[in-house]
PyMOL CGO cylinders between C-alpha atoms (Angstrom):
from pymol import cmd
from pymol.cgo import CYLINDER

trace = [
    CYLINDER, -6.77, -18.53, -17.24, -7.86, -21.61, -18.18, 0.3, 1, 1, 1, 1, 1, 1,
    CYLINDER, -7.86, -21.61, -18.18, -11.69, -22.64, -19.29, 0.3, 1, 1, 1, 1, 1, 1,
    CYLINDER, -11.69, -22.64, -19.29, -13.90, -25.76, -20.41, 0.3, 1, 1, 1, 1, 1, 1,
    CYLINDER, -13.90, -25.76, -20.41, -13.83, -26.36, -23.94, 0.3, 1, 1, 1, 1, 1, 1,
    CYLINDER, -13.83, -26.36, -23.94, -18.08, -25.69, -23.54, 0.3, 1, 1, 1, 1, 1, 1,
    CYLINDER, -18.08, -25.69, -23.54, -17.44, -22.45, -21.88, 0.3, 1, 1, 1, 1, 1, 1,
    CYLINDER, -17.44, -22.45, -21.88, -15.19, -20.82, -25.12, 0.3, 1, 1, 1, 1, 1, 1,
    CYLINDER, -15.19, -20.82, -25.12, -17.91, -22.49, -27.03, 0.3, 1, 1, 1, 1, 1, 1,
    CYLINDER, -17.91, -22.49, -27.03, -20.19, -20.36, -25.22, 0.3, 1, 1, 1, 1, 1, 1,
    CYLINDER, -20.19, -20.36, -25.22, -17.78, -17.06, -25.14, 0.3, 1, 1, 1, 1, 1, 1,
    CYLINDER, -17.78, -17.06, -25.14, -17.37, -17.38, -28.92, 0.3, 1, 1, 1, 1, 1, 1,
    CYLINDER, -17.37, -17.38, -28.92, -21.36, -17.62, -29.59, 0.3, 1, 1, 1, 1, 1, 1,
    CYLINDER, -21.36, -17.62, -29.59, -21.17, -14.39, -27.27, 0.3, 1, 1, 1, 1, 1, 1,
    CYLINDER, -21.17, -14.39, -27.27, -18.23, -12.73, -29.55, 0.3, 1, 1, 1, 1, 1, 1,
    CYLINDER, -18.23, -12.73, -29.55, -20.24, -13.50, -32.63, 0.3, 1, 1, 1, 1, 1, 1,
    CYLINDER, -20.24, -13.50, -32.63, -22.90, -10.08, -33.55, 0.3, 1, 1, 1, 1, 1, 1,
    CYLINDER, -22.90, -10.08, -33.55, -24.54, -12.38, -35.49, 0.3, 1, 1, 1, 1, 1, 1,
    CYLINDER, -24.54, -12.38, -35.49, -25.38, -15.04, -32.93, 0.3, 1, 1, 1, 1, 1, 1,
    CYLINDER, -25.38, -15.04, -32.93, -26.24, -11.88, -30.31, 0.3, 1, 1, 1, 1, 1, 1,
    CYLINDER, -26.24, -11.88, -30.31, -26.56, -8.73, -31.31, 0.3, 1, 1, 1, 1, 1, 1,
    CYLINDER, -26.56, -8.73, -31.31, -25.39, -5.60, -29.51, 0.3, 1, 1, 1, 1, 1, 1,
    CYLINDER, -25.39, -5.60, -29.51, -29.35, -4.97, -28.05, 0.3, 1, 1, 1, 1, 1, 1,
    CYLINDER, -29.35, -4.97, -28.05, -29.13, -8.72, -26.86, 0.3, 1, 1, 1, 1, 1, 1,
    CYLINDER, -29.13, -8.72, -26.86, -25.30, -8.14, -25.66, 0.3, 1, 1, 1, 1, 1, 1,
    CYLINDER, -25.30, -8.14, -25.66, -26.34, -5.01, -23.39, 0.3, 1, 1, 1, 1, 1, 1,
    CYLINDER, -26.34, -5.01, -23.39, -28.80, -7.18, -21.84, 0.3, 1, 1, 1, 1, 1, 1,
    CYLINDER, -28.80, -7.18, -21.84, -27.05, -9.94, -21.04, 0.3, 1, 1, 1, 1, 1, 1,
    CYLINDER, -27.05, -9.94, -21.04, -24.44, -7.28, -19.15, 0.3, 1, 1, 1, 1, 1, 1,
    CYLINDER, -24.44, -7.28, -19.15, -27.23, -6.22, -17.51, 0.3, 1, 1, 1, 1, 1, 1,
    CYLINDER, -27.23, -6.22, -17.51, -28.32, -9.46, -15.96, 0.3, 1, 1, 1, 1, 1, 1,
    CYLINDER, -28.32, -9.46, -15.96, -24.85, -10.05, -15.11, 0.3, 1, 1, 1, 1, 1, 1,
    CYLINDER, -24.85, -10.05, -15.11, -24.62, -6.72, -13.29, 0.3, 1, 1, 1, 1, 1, 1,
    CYLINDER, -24.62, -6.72, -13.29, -27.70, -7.74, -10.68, 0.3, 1, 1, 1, 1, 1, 1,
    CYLINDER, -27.70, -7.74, -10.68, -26.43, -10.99, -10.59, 0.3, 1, 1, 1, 1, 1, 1,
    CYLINDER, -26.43, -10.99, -10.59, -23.19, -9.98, -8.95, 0.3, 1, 1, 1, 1, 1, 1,
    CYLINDER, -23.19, -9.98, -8.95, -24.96, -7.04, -6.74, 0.3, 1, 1, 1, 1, 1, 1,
    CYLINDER, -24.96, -7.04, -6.74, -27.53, -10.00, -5.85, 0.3, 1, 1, 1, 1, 1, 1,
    CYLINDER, -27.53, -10.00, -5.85, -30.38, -7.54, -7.18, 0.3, 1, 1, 1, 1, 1, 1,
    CYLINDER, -30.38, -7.54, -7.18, -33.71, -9.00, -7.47, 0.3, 1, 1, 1, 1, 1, 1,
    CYLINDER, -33.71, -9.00, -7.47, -34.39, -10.36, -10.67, 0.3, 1, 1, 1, 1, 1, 1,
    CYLINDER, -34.39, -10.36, -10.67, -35.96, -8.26, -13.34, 0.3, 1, 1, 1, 1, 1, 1,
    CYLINDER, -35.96, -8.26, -13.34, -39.25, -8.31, -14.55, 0.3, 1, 1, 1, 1, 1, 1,
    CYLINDER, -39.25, -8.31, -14.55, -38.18, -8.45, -18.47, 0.3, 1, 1, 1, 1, 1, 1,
    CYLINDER, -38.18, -8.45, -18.47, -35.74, -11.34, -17.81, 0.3, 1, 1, 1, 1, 1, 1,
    CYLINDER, -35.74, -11.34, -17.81, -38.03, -14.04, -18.65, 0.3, 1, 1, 1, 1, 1, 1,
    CYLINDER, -38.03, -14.04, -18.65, -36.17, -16.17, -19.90, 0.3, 1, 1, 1, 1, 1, 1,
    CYLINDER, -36.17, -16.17, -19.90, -38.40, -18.81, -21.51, 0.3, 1, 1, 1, 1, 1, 1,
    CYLINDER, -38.40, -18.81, -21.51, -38.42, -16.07, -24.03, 0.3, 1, 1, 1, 1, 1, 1,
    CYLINDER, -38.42, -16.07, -24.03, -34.47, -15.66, -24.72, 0.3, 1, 1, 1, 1, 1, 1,
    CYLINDER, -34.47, -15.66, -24.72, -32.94, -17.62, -27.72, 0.3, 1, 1, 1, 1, 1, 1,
    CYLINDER, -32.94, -17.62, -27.72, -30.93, -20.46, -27.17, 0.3, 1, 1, 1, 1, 1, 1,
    CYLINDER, -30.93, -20.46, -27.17, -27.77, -18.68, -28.17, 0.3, 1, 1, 1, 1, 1, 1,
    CYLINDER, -27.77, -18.68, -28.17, -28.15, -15.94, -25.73, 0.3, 1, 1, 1, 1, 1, 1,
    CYLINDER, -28.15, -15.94, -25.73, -28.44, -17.79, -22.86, 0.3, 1, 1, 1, 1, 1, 1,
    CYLINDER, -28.44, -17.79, -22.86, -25.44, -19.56, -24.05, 0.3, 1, 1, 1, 1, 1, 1,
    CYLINDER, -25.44, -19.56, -24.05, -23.71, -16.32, -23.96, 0.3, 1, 1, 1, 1, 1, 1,
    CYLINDER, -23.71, -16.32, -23.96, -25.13, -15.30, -20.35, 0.3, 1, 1, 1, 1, 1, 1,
    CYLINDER, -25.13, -15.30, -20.35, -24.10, -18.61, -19.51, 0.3, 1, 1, 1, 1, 1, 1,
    CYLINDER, -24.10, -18.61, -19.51, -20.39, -17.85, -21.00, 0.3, 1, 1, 1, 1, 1, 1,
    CYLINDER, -20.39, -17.85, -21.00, -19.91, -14.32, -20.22, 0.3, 1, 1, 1, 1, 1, 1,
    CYLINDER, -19.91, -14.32, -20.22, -20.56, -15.08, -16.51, 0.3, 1, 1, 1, 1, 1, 1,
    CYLINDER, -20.56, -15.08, -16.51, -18.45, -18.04, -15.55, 0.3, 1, 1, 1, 1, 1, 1,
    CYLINDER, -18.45, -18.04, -15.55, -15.79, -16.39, -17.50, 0.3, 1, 1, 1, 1, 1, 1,
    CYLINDER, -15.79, -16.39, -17.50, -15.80, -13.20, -15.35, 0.3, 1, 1, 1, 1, 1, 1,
    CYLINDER, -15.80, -13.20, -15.35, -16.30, -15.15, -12.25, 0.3, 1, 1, 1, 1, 1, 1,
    CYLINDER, -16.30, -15.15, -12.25, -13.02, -16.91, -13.19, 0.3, 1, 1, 1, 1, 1, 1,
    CYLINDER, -13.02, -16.91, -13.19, -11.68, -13.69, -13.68, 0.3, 1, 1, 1, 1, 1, 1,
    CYLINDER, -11.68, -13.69, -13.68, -12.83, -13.10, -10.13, 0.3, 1, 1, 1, 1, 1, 1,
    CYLINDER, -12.83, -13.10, -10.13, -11.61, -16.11, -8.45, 0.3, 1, 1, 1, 1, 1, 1,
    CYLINDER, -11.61, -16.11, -8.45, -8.06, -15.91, -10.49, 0.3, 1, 1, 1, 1, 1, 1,
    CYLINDER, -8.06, -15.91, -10.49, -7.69, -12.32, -10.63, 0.3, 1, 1, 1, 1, 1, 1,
    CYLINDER, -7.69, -12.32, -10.63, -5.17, -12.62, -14.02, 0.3, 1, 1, 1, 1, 1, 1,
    CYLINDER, -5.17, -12.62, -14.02, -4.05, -9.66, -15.58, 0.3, 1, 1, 1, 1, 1, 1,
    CYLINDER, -4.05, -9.66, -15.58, -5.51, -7.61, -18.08, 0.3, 1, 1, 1, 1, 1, 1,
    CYLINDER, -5.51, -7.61, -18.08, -3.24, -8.33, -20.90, 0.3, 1, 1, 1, 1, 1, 1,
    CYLINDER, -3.24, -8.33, -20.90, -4.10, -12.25, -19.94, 0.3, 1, 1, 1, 1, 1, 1,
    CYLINDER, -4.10, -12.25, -19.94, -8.14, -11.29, -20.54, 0.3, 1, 1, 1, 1, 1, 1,
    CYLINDER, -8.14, -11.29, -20.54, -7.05, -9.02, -23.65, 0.3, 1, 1, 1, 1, 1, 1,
    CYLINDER, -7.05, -9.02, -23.65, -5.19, -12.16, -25.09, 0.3, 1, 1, 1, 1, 1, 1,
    CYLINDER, -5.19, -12.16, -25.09, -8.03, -14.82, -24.13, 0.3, 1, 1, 1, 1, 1, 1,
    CYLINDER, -8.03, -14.82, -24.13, -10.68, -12.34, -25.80, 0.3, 1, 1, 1, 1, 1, 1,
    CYLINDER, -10.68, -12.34, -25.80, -9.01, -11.66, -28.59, 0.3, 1, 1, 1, 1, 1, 1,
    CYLINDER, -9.01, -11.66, -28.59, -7.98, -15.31, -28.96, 0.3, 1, 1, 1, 1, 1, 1,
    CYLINDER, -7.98, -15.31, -28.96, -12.07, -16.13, -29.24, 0.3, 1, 1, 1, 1, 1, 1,
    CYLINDER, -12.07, -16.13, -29.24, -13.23, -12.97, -31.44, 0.3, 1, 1, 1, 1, 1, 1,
    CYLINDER, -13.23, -12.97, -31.44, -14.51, -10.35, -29.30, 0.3, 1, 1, 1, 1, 1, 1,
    CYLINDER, -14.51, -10.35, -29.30, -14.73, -6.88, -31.09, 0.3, 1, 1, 1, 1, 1, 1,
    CYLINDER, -14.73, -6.88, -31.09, -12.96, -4.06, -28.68, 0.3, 1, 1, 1, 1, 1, 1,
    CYLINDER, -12.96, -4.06, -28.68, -16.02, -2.36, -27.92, 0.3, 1, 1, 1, 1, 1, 1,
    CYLINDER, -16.02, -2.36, -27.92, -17.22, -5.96, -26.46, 0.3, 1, 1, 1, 1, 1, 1,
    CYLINDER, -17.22, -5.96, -26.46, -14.08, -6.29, -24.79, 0.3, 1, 1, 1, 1, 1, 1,
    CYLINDER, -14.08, -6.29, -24.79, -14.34, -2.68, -22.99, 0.3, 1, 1, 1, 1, 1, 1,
    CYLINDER, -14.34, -2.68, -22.99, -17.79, -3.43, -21.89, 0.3, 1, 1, 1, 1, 1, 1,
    CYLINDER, -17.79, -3.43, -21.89, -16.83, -6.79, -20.24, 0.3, 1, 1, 1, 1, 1, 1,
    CYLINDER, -16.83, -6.79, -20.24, -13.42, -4.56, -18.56, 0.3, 1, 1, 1, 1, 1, 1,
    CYLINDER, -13.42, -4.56, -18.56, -16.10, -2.04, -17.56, 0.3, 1, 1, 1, 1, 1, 1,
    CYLINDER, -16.10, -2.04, -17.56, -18.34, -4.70, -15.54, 0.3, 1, 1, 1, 1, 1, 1,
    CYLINDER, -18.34, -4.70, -15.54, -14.80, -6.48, -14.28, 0.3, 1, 1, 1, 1, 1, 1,
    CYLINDER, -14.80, -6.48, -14.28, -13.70, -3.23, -13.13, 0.3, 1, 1, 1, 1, 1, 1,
    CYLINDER, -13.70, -3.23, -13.13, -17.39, -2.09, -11.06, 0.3, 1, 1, 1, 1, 1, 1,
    CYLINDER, -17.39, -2.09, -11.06, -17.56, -5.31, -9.29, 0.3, 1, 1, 1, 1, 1, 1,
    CYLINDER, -17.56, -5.31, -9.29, -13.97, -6.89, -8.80, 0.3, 1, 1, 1, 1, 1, 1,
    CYLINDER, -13.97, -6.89, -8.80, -13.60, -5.83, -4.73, 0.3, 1, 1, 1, 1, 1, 1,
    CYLINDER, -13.60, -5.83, -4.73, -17.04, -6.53, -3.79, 0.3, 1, 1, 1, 1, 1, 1,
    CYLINDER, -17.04, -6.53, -3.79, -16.66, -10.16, -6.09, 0.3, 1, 1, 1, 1, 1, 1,
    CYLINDER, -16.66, -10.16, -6.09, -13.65, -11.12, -4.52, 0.3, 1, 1, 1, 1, 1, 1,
    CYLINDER, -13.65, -11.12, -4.52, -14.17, -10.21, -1.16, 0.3, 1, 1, 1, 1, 1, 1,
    CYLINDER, -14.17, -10.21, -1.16, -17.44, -12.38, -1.37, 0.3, 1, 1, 1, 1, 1, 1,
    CYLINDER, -17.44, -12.38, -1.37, -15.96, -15.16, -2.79, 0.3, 1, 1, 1, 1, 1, 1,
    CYLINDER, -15.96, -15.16, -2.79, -13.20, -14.79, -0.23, 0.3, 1, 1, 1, 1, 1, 1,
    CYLINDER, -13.20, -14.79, -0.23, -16.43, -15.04, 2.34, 0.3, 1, 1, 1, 1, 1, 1,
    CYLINDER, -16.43, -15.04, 2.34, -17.50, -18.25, 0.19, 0.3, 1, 1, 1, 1, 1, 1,
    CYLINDER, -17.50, -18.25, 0.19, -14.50, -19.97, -0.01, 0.3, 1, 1, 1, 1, 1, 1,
    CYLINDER, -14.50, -19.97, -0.01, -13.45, -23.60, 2.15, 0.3, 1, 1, 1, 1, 1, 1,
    CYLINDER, -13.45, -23.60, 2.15, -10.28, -21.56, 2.58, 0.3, 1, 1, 1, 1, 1, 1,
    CYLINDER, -10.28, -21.56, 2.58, -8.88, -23.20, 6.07, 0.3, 1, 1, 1, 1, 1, 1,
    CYLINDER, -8.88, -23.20, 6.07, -7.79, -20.52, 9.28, 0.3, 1, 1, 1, 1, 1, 1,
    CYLINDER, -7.79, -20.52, 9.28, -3.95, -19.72, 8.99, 0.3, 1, 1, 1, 1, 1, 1,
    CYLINDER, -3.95, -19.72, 8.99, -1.89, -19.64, 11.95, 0.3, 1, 1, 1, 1, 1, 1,
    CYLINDER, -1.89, -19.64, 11.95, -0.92, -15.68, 12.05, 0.3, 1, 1, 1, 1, 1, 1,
    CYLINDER, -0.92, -15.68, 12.05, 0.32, -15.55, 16.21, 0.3, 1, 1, 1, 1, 1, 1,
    CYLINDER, 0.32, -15.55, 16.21, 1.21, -18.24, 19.04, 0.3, 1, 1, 1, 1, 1, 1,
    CYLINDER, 1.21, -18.24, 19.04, 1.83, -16.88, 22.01, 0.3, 1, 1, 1, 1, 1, 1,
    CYLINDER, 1.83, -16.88, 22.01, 2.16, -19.62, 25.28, 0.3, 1, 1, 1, 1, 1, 1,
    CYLINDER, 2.16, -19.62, 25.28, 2.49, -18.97, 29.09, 0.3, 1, 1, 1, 1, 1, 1,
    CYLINDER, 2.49, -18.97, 29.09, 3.92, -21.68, 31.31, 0.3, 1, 1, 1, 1, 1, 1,
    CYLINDER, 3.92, -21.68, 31.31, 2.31, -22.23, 34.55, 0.3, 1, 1, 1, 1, 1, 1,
    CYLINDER, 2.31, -22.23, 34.55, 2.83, -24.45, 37.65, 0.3, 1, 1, 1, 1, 1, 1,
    CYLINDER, 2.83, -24.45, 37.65, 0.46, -26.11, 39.57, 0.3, 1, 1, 1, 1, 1, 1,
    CYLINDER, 0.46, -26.11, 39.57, 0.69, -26.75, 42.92, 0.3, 1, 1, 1, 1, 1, 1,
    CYLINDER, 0.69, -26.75, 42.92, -2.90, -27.60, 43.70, 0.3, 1, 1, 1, 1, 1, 1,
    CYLINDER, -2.90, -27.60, 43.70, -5.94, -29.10, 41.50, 0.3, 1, 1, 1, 1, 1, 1,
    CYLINDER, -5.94, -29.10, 41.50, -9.52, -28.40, 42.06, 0.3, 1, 1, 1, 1, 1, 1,
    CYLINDER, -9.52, -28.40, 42.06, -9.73, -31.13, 44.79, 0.3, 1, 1, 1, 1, 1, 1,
    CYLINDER, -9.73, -31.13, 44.79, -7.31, -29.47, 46.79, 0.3, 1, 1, 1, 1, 1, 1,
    CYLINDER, -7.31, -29.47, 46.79, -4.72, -32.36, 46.21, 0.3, 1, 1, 1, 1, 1, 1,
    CYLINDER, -4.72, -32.36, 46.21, -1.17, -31.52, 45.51, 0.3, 1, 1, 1, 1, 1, 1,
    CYLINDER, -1.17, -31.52, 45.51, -0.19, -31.71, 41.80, 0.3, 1, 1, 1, 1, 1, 1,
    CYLINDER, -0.19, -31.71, 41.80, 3.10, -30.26, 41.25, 0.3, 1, 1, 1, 1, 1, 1,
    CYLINDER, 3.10, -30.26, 41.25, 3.15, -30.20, 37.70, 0.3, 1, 1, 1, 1, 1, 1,
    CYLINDER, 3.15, -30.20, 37.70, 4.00, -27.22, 35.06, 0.3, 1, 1, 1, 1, 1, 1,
    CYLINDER, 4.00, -27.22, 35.06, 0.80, -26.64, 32.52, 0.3, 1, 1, 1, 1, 1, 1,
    CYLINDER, 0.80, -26.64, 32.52, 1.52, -24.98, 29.41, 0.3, 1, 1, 1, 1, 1, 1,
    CYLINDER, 1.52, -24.98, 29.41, -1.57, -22.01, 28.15, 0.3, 1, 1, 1, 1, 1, 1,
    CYLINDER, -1.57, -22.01, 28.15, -0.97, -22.03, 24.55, 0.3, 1, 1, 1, 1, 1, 1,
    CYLINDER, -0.97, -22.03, 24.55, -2.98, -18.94, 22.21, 0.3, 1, 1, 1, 1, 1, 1,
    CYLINDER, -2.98, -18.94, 22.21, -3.31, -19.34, 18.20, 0.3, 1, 1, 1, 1, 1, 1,
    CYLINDER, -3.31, -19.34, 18.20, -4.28, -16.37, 16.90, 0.3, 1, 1, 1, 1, 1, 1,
    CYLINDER, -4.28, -16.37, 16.90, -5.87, -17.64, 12.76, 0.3, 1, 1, 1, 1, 1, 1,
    CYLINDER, -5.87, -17.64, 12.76, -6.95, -15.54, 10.10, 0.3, 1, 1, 1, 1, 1, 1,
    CYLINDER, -6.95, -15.54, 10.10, -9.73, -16.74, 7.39, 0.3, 1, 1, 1, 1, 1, 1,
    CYLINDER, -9.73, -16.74, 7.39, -11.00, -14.18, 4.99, 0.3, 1, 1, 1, 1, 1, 1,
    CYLINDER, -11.00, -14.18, 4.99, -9.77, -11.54, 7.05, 0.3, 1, 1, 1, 1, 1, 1,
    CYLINDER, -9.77, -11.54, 7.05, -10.95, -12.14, 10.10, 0.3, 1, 1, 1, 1, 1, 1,
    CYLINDER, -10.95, -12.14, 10.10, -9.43, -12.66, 13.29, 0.3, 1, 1, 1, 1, 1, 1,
    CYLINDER, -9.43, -12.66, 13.29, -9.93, -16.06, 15.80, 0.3, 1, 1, 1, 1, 1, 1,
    CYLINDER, -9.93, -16.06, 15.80, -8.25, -16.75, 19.10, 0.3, 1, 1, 1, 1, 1, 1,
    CYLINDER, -8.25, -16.75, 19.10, -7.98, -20.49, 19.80, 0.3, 1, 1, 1, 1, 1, 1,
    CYLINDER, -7.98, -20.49, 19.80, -6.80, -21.09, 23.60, 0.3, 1, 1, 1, 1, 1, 1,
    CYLINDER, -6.80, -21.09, 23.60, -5.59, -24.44, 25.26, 0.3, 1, 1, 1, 1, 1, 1,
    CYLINDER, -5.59, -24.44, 25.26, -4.14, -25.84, 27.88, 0.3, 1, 1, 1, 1, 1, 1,
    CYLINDER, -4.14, -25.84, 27.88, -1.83, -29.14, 28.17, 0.3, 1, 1, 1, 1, 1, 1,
    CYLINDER, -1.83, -29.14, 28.17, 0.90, -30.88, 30.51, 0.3, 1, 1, 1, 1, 1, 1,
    CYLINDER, 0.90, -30.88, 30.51, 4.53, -31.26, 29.10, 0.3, 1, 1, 1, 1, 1, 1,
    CYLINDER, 4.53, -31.26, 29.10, 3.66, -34.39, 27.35, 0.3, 1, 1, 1, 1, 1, 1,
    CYLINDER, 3.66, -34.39, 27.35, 0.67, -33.19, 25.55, 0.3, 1, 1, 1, 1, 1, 1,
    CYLINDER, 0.67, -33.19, 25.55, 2.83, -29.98, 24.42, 0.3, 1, 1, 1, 1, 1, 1,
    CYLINDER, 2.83, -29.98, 24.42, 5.64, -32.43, 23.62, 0.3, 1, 1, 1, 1, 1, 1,
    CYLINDER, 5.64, -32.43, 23.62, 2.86, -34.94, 21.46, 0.3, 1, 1, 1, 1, 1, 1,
    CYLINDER, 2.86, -34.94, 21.46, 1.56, -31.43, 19.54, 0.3, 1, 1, 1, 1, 1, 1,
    CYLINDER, 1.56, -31.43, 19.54, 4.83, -30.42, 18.91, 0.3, 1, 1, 1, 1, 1, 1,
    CYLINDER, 4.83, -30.42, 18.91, 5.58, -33.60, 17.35, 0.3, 1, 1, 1, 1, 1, 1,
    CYLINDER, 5.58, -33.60, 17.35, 3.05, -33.81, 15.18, 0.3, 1, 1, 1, 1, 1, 1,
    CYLINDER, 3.05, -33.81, 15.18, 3.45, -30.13, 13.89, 0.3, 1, 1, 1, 1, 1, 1,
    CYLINDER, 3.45, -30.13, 13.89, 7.18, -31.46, 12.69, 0.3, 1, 1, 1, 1, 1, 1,
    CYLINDER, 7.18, -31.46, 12.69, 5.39, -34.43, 11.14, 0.3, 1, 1, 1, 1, 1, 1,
    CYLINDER, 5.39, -34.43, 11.14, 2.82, -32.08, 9.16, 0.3, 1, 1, 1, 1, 1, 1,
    CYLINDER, 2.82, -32.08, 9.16, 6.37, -30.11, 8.24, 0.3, 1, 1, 1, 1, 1, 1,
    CYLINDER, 6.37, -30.11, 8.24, 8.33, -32.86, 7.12, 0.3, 1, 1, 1, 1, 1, 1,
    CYLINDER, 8.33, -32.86, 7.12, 5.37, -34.05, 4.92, 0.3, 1, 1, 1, 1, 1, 1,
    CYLINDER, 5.37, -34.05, 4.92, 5.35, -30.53, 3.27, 0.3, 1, 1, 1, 1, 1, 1,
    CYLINDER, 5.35, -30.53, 3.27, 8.53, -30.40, 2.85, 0.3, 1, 1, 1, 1, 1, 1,
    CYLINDER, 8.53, -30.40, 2.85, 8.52, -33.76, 1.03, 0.3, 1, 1, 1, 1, 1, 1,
    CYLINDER, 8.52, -33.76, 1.03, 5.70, -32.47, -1.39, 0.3, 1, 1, 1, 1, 1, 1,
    CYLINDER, 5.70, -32.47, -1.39, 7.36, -29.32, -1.99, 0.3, 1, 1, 1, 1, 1, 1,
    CYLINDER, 7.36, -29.32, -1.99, 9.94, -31.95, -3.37, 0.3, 1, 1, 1, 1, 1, 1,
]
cmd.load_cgo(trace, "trace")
């Protein structure tokens, strides 16, 4: 997992017991805790009264386990990062703890958050023929009913169209162009 130079900065301050102390350390936890439940916010967090260097920790200690969220790396990758900027293993278990409460409920709202675009999970099509249009005039011309069923953050959209042979024909066309440009990335 990879972080801003600023935000180890901060982590480290938050390793250090003498930059924040275990009191201070619990707290921060804390805040982080109704943060990520979306609690109201306490009465004792004023935080025109917090030191500099524990709000540099707060600041730390939460992007880093929203990362964690968003990425979802192992433990031995967190274990490694931690140890890599200081933290004692009590600090450590406290920050697996939290990581551990709120992971599904995290994740799933980022999911909900997220400019993530609809996948295509279904097609299904029907061919039709018309013989008549709405003005009672002879048509005699096949329509194609095309369904796309999508998925975003787990939930379910039908998309429905219709088109003559030539607009199926242009859309399938353009879905080999979006392939072939894949494919060439991929490459």
């Amino acid at each position: 997992m990879e972080l801003a130079r600023s935000v180890e900065d901060e982590l480290r301050t938050a390793a250090r017991s003498e930059d924040v102390d275990d009191e201070s350390f619990q707290k921060i936890l804390e805040w982080m805790r109704n943060d990520l439940l979306h609690r109201e916010k306490d009465n004792d967090r004023d935080l025109e009264s917090v030191d500099r260097l524990t709000k540099r920790a707060y600041n730390g200690l939460l992007t880093f386990i929203v990362e964690a969220f968003r990425q979802n790396p192992g433990k031995d990758s967190l274990t490694s990062m931690l140890d890599d900027l200081g933290f004692s293993e009590q600090r450590k278990d406290h920050l697996f703890s939290l990581f551990q409460e709120h992971i599904i409920i995290s994740r799933s709202q980022l999911r909900r958050i997220s400019s993530e675009l609809p996948h295509v999970v279904d097609v299904n099509w029907r061919l039709d023929y018309v013989t008549k249009d709405s003005h009672l005039e002879a048509a005699q011309e096949p329509i194609y009913t095309v369904s796309l069923k999508t998925e975003t953050a787990g939930q379910t959209k039908h998309i429905e169209f219709a088109c003559s042979v030539a607009e199926l024909q242009d859309f399938v066309s353009a879905l080999k162009d979006v392939q072939k440009s894949i494919e060439d990335l991929r490459s």
